[in-house]
C-alpha positions as CSV (number, residue, x, y, z in Angstrom):
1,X,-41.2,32.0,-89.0
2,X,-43.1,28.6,-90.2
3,X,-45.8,27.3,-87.3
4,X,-46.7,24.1,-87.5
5,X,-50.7,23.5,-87.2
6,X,-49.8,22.8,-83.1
7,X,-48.2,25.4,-82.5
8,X,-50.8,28.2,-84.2
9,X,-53.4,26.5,-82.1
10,X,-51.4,27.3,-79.1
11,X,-50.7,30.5,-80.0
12,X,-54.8,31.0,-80.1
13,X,-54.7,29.5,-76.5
14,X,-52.3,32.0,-75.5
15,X,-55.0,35.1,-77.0
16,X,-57.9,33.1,-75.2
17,X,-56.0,33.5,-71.7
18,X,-55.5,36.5,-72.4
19,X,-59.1,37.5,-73.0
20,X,-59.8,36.0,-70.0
21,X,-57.7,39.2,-68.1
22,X,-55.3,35.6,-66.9
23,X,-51.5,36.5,-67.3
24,X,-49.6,33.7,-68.9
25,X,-46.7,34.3,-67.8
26,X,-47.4,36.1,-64.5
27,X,-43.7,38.1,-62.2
28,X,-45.2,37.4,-59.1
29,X,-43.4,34.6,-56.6
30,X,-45.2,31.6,-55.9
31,X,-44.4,29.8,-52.9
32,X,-44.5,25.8,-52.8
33,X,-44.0,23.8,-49.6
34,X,-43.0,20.4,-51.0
35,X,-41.5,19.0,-54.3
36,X,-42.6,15.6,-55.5
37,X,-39.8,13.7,-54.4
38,X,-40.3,14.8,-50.8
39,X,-43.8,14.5,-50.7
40,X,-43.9,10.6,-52.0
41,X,-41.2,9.7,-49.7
42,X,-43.1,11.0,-46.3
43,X,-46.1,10.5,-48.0
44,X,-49.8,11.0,-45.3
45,X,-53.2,11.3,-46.5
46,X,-55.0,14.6,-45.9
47,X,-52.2,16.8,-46.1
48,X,-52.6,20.6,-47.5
49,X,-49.7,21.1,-50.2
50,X,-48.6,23.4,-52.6
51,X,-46.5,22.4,-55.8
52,X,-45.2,23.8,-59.1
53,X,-43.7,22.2,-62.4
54,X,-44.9,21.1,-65.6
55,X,-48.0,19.2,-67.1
56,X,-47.1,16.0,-68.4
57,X,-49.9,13.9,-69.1
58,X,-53.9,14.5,-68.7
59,X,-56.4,11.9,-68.7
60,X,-59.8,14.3,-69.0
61,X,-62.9,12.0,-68.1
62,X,-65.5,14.9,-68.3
63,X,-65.9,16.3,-64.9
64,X,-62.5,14.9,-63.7
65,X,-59.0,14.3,-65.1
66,X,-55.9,12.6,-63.8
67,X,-52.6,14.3,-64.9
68,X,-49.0,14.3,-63.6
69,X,-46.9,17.1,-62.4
70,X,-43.4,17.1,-63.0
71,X,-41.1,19.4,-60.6
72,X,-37.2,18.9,-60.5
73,X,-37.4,15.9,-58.4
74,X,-39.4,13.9,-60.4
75,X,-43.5,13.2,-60.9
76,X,-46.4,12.8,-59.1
77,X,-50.0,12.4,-60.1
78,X,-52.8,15.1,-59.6
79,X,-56.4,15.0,-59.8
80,X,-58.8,17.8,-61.2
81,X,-62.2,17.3,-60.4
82,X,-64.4,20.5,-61.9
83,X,-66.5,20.7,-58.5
84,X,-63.8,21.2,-56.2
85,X,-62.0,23.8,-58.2
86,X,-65.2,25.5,-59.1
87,X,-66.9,25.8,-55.8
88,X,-69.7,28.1,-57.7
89,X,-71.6,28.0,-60.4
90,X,-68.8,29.6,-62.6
91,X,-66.9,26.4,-64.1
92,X,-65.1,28.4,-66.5
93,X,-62.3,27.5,-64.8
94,X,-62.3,24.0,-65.4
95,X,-64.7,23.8,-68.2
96,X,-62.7,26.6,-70.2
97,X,-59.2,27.2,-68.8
98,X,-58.2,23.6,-67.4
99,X,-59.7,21.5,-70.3
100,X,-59.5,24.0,-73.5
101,X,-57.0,26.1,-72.7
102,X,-54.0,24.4,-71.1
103,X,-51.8,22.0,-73.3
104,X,-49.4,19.4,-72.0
105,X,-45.7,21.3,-71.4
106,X,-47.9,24.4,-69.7
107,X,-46.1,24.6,-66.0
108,X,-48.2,25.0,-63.3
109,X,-48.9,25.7,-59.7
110,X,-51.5,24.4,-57.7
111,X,-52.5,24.0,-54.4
112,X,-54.6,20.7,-53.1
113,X,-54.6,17.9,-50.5
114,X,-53.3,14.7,-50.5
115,X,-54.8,11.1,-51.0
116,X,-54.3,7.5,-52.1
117,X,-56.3,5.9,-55.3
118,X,-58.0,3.2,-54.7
119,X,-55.2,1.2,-56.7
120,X,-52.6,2.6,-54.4
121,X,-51.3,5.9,-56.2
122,X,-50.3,8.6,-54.2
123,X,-51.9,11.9,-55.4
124,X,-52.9,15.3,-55.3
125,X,-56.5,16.5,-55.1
126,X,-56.0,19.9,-56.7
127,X,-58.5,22.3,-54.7
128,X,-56.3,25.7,-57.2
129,X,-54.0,26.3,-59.7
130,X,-52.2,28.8,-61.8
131,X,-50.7,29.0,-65.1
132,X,-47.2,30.2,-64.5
133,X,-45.5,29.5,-68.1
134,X,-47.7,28.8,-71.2
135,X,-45.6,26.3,-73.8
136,X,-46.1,27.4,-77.1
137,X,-44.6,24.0,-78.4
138,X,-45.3,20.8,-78.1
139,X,-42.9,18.3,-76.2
140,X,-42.0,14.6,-77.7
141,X,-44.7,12.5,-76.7
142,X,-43.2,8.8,-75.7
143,X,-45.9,6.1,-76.3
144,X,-45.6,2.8,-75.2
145,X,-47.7,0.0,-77.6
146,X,-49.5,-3.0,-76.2
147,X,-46.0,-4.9,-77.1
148,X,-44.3,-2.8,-74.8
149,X,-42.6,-0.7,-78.1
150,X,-41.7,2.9,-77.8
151,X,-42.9,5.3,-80.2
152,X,-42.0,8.8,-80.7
153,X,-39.2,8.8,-78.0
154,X,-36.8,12.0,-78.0
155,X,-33.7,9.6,-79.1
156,X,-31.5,11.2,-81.7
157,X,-28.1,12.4,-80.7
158,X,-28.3,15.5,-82.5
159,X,-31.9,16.5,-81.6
160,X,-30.8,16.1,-78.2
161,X,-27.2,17.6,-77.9
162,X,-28.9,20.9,-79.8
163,X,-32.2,20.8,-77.8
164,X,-30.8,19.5,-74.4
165,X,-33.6,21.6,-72.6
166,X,-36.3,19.6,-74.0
167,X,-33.7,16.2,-73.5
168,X,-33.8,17.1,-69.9
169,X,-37.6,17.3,-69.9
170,X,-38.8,14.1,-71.1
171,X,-35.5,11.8,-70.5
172,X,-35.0,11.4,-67.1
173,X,-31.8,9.5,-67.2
174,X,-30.3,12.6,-69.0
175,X,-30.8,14.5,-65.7
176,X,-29.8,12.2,-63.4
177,X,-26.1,11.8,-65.5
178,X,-25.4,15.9,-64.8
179,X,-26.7,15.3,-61.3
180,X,-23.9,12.4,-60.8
181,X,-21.9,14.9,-62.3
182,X,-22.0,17.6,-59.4
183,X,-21.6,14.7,-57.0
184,X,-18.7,14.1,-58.6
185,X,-16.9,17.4,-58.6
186,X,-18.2,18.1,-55.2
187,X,-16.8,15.0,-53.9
188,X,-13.0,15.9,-55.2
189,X,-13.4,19.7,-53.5
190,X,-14.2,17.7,-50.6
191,X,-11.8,15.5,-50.7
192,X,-9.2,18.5,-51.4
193,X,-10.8,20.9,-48.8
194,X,-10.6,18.3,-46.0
195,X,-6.7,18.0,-46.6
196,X,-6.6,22.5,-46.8
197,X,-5.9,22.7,-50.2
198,X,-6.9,26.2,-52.0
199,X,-9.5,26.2,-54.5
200,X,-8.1,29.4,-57.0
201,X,-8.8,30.9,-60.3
202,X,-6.2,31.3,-63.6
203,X,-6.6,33.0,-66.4
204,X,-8.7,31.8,-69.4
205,X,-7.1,34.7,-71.5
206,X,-3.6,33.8,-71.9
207,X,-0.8,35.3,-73.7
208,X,1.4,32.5,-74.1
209,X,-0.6,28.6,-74.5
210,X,1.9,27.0,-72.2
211,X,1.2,23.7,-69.9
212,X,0.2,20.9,-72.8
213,X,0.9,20.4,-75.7
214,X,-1.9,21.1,-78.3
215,X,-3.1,23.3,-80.9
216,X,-4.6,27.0,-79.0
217,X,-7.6,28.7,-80.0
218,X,-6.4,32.7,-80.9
219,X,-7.7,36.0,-80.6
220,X,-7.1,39.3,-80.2
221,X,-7.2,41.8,-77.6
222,X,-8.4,45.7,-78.9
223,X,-7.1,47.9,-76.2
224,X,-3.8,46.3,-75.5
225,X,-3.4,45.5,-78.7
226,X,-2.0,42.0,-78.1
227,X,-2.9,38.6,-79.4
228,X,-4.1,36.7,-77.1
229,X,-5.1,32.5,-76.1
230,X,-7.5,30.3,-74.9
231,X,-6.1,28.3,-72.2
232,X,-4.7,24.4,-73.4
233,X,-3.9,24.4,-69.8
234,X,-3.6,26.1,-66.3
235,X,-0.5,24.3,-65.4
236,X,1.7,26.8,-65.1
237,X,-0.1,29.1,-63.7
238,X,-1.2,26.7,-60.4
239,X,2.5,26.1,-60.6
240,X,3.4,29.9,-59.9
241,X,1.1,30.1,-57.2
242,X,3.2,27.2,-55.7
243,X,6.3,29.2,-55.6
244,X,4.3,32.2,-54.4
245,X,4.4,30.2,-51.2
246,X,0.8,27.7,-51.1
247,X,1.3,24.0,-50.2
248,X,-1.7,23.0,-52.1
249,X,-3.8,24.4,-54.8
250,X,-6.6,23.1,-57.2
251,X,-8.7,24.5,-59.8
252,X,-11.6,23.0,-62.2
253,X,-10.5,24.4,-65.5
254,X,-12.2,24.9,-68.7
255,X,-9.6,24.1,-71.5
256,X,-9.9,24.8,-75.2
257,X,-8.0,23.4,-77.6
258,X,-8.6,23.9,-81.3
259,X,-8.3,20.0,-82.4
260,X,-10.5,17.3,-83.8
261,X,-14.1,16.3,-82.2
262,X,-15.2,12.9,-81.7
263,X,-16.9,10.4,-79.1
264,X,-14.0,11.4,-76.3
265,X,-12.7,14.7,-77.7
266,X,-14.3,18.5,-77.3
267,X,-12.9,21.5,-78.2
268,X,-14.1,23.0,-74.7
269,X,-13.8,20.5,-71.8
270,X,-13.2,20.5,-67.9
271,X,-10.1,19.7,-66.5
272,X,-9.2,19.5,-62.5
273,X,-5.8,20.2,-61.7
274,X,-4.0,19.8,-58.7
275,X,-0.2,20.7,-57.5
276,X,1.2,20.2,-53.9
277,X,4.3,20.9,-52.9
278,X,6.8,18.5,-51.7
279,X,5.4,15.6,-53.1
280,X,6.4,13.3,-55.9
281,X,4.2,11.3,-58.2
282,X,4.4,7.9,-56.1
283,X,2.8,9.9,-53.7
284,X,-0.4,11.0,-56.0
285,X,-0.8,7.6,-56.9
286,X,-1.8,6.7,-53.9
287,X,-3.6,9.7,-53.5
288,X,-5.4,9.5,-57.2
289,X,-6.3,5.8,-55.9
290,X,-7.9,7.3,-52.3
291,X,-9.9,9.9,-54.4
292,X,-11.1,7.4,-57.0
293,X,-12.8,5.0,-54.9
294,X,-14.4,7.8,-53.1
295,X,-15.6,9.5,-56.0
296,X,-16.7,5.9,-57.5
297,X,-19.1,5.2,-54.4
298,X,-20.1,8.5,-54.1
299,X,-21.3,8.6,-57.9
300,X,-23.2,5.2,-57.3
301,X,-23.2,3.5,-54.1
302,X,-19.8,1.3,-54.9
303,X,-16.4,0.9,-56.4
304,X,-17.1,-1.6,-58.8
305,X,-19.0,-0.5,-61.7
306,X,-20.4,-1.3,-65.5
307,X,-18.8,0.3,-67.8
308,X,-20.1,-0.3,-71.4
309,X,-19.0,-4.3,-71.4
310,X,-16.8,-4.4,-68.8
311,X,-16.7,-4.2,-65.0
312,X,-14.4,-1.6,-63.8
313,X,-12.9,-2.2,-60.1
314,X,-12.2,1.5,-58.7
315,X,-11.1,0.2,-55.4
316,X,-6.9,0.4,-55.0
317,X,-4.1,-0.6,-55.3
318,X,-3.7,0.3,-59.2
319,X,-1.5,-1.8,-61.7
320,X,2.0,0.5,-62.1
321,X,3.1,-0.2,-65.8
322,X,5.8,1.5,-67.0
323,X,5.4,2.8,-70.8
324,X,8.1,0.9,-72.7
325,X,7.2,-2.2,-71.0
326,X,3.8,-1.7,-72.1
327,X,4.9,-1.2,-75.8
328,X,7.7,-4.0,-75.7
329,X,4.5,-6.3,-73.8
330,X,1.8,-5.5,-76.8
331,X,3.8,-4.7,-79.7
332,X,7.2,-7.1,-79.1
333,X,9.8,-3.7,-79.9
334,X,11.8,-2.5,-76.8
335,X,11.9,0.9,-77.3
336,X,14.6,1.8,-75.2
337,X,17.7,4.1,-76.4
338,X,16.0,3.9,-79.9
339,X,16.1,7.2,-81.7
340,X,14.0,9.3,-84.0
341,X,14.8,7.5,-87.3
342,X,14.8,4.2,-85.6
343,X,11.5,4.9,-83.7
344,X,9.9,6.3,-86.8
345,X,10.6,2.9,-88.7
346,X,9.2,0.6,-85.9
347,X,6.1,3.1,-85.6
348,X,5.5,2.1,-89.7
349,X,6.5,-1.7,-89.4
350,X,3.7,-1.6,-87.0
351,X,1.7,0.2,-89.7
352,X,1.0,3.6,-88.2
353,X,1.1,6.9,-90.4
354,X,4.1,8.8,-89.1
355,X,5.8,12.0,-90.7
356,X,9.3,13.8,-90.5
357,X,7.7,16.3,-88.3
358,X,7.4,13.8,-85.6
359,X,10.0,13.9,-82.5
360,X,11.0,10.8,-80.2
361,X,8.0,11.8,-77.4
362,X,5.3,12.3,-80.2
363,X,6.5,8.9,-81.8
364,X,6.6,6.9,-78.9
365,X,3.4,8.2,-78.0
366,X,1.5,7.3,-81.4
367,X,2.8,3.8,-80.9
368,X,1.5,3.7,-77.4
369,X,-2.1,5.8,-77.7
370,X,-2.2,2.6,-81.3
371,X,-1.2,-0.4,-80.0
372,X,-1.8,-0.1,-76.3
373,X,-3.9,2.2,-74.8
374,X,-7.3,0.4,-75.2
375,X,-5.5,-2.5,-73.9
376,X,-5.9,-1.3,-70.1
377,X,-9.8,-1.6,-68.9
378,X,-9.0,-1.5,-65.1
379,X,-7.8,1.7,-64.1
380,X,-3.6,1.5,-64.6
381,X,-0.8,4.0,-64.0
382,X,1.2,3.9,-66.4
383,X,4.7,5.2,-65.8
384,X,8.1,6.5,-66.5
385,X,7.9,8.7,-69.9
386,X,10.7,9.0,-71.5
387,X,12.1,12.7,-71.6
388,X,11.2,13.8,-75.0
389,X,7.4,13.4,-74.2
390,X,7.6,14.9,-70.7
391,X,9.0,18.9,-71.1
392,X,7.3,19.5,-67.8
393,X,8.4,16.6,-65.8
394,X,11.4,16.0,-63.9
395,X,13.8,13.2,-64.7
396,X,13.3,10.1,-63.4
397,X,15.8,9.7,-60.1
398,X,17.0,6.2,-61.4
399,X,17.0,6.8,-65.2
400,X,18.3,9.6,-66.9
401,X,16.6,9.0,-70.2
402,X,13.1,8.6,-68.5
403,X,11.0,11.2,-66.6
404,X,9.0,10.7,-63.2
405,X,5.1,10.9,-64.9
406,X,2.4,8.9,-64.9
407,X,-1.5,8.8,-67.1
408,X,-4.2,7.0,-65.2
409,X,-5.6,4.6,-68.1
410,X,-9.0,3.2,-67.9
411,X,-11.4,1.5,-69.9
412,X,-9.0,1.9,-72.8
413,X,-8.6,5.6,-72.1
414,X,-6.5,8.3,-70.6
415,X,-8.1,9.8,-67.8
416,X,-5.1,11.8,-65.6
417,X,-1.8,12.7,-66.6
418,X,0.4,13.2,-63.0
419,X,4.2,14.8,-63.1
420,X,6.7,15.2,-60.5
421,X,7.4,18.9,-61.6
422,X,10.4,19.9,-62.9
423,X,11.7,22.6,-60.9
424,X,15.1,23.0,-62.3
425,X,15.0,26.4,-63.9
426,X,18.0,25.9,-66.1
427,X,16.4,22.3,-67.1
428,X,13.3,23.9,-67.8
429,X,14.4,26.3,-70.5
430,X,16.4,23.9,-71.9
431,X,13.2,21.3,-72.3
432,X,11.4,24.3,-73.7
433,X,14.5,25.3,-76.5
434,X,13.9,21.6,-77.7
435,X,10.1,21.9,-78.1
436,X,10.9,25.3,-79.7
437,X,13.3,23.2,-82.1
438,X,10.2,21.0,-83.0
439,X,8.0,24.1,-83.5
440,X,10.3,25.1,-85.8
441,X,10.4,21.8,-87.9
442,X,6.3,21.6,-88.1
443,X,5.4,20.6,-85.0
444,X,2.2,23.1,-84.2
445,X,1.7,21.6,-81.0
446,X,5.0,22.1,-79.3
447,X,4.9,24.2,-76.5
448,X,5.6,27.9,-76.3
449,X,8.4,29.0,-74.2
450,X,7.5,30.8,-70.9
451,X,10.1,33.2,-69.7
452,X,8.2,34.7,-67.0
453,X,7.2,31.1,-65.8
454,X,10.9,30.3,-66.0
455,X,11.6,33.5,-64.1
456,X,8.9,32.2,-61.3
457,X,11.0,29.2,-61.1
458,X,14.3,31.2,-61.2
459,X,12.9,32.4,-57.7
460,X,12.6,28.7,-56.7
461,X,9.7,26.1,-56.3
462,X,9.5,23.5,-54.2
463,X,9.7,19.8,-55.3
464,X,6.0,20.0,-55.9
465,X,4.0,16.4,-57.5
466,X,0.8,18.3,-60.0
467,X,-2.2,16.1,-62.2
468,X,-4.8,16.9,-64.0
469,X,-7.8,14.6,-64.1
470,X,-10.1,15.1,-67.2
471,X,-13.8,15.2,-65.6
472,X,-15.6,15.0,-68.9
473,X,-13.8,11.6,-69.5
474,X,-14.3,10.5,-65.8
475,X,-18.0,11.5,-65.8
476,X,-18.3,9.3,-68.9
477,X,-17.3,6.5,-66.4
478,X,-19.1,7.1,-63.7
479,X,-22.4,7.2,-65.7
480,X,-21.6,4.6,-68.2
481,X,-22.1,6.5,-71.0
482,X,-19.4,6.3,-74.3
483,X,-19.9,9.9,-75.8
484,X,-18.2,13.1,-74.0
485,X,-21.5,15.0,-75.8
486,X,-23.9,12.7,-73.3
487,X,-21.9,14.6,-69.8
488,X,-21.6,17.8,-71.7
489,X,-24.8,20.1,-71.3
490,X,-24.3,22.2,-74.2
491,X,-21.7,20.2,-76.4
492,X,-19.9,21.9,-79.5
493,X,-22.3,21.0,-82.4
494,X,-22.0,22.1,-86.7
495,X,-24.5,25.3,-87.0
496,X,-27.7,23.8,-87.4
497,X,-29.3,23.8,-91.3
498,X,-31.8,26.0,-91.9
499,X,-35.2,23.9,-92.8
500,X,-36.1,24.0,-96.4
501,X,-39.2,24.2,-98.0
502,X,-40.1,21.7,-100.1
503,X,-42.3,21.4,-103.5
504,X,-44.9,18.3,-103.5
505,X,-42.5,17.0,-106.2
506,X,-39.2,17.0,-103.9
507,X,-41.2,16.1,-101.2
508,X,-42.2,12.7,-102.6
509,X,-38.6,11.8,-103.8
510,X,-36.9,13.1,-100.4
511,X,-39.7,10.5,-98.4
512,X,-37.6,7.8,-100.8
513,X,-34.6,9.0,-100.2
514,X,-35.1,9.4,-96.0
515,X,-35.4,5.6,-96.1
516,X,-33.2,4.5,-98.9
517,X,-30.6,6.7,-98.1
518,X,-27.9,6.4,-101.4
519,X,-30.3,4.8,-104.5
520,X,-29.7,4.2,-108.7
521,X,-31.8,7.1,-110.4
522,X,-33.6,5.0,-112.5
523,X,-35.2,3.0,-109.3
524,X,-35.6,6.1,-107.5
525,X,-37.7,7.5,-110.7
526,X,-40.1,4.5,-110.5
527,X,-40.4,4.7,-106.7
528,X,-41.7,8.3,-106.9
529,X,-44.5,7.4,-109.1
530,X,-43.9,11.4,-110.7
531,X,-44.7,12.0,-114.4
532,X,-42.0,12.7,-116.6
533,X,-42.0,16.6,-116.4
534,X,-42.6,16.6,-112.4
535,X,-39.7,14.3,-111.9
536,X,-37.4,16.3,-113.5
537,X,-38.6,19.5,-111.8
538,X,-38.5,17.5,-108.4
539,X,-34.7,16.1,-108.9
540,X,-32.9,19.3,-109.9
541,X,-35.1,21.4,-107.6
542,X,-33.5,18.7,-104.6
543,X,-30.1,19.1,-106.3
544,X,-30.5,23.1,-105.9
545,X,-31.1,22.9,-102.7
546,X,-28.1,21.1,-101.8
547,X,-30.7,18.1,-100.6
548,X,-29.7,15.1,-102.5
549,X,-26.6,14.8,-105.0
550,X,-26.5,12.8,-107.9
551,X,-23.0,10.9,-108.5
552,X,-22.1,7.5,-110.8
553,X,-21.1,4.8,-109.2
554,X,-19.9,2.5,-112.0
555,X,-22.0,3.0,-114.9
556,X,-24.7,3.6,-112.5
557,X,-25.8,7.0,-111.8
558,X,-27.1,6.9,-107.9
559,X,-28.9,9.2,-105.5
560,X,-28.3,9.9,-101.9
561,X,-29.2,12.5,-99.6
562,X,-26.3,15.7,-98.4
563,X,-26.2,14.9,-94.6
């Protein structure tokens, strides 16, 4: 393993304490009576407190040093000052331990009493402390410049998804998004618990992917032998505990579906689903609209909030839009009683890239999630899928052709997808024949057919109204942030590249290339300043590597680095 010059130095610390007969990373419990949050809020002068968390910053001034402490609720300042930690005439403990041997990241936990500066900062006089947890690297250190710049902040995505422990360390706003996160989820089991619906568990492991539509992840199963699925769903699971006689039941799901990754899309994700029985989906859209709000001003204090550009009202009633007035409002093509070759040559007059393998439902929604979708900022239900979209869904009481769903849209985005549930056994396995039909024709995300759901409902189900609310996606808009990786802690990232080691020769022309990015050989040649012989040997040794590629562009033969 390569150490940088820091780290060895640290690792010497680490011997020194050691030495010393101190445990760096003493078992024993220790006991603290405040956190910092507490303690600046009911802040008095003179009180006796004990604290733990991590060194952020030291300002050593010979026999004294200010330094902050930072616990999970935040920072405070502490004072050493040598005499009142060493009350003898030993001072290795400040001389040695405190000003030699501890290193910004070390956590901590100290004892002292409280006082105000005399410009007004509330603080710690540390009478002792412990080293609980040496850090053997250094954090980011954030500087701010007499301009008021930032230098050296802990800023790039990738550094941060793949290091989110060190992201929650020194960027405080990363915290506070997963904190609004559990406010969120615990307001909806609230909500849910207050009206005596049942939180339950489904199956992860599935051997059917039923309840969406959307390419499964697959594996296998040793001892029975079987192949077996991570859940797209838990739809029709929840639904087979609704005929096994619950009114309500719930569940925050983690869903995995094997599909493309980008700012709104992982292939692991949470979904909350909720069915009650007889309900219909005018009935959850009030409900959805009751739950929003509160989970809006729970989040942050009010309904209305900033989302990116725009200022998103959570407080109801919702806009109800059905779909092919939303297509014949954006686009100017009524949809309605259009089939699959005339849907397919509307979808292309409106330049989309269709293929034979699409039905009416995945048609009708291409030209929908293209032309509309981003349309609706303020949270909108829209309504009234047609049929060949909706397997699940029952058919619309008015409209034989259309089905009784809704999706929640907002800020340009689907957030919850809402069905009255089909209950209709015989319906139901004719729904899934069809999607089996457009299995069969190429469609690999058609859904599965169930039979021992369609048994469950052979034994009857209520008339039952189910959604599912994506909670990544409504994180995202609770905490204004436009990436799904920025509410996920640990989001799905490409294995990391192994560092490469690097001659002086590749290491000048890869400084060029870091800032130039794509450059003609020639100019990257003179840049480097290498001799003839040292160029060459730098170039190809890059090449080998798989660092930088060399391609012509034109007549030009240009270098840019492999990201």
């Amino acid at each position: 393993m390569q150490l940088s010059e820091q780290e060895i130095i640290r690792r010497e610390k680490l011997a020194e304490l050691r030495k010393l007969n101190i445990d760096p990373y003493p078992a024993d419990e220790f006991i603290t009576t405040h956190n910092s949050q507490d303690l600046k809020a009911n802040f008095e002068n003179g009180k006796t407190v004990t604290l733990a968390g991590r060194l952020m910053t030291r300002r050593i001034q010979g026999k004294a040093s200010f330094a902050e402490l930072q616990d999970a609720s935040g920072r405070i300042q502490v004072y050493f000052n040598r005499d009142e930690i060493c009350t003898g005439e030993d001072k290795t403990l400040y001389n040695d331990i405190y000003k030699k041997l501890l290193d910004i990241g070390d956590i901590i936990g100290l004892t002292g009493e409280t006082f105000t500066t005399q410009v007004g900062e509330k603080t710690i006089m540390v009478k002792e402390f412990k080293i609980l947890s040496k850090s053997l690297r250094p954090l980011p250190q954030p500087r701010t410049d007499a301009e008021g710049k930032t230098h050296d902040a802990f800023t790039d995505p990738e550094q941060r998804y793949r290091r989110r422990y060190v992201d929650l360390i020194v960027n405080r706003k990363v915290k506070e998004t997963f904190i609004a996160r559990t406010k969120i989820t615990n307001t909806i089991r609230e909500f849910f618990n207050a009206k005596e619906y049942l939180e339950v568990e489904t199956p992860i492991l599935q051997p059917i992917p039923g309840g969406a539509s959307a390419r499964p992840f697959m594996t296998h199963h040793n001892a029975l032998d079987i192949p077996l699925y991570l859940r797209i769903a838990n739809e029709l699971y929840l639904k087979r505990l609704i005929v096994g006689g619950f009114d309500g039941v719930y569940e925050f799901s983690k869903d995995f579906r094997n599909e493309g990754m980008d700012r709104t899309h992982n292939p692991e994700f949470t979904v909350m689903e909720l069915y009650v029985a007889y309900k219909d989906y005018n009935w959850m859209m009030n409900m959805t609209e009751e739950l929003l709000e509160k989970v809006a001003v729970s989040a942050t204090g009010k309904s209305k909030l900033t989302v990116g550009k725009n200022d998103i009202e959570f407080k109801a009633p919702y806009p109800r839009v059905p779909i092919l007035e939303a297509i014949k409002e954006h686009t100017g093509y009524d949809l309605n009683g259009k089939n699959e070759v005339e849907l397919r040559d509307i979808a292309r007059k409106l330049g989309l890239e269709v293929d034979d393998t699409m039905g009416v439902g995945k048609l009708i929604d291409e030209i929908f999630g293209e032309k509309c979708e981003h349309l609706y900022i303020q949270p909108t239900f829209i309504t009234d899928y047609p049929k060949e979209m909706s397997p699940l869904t029952k058919q619309h009481r008015d409209n034989p052709d259309l089905t009784e769903r809704f999706e929640l849209m907002i800020n340009g985005k689907e957030v919850a997808n809402c069905y009255s549930e089909l209950n209709d056994p015989i319906e139901q396995r004719a729904r899934f024949e069809d999607q089996l039909a457009l299995s069969e024709k190429g469609d690999d995300e058609a859904m599965f057919i169930d039979q021992d759901f369609l048994r469950a409902l052979e034994y009857g189900m209520p008339p039952t109204a189910g959604i599912g609310i994506g909670i990544d996606r409504l994180v995202m808009l609770m905490t204004n942030n436009s990436s799904i990786q920025e509410v996920l802690f640990f989001p799905q990232m490409k294995p990391e590249r192994k560092p490469v080691e690097l001659s002086e020769e590749e290491k000048a022309i890869f400084t060029i290339l870091k800032k130039e990015k794509n450059i003609p050989l020639e100019a990257l040649k003179t840049a480097s300043d290498l001799s003839n012989k040292k160029w060459d040997k730098g170039i190809k040794g890059l090449t080998k590597l798989k660092v930088a590629k060399v391609e012509k562009e034109g007549e030009t033969l240009v270098v840019s680095l492999i990201e």
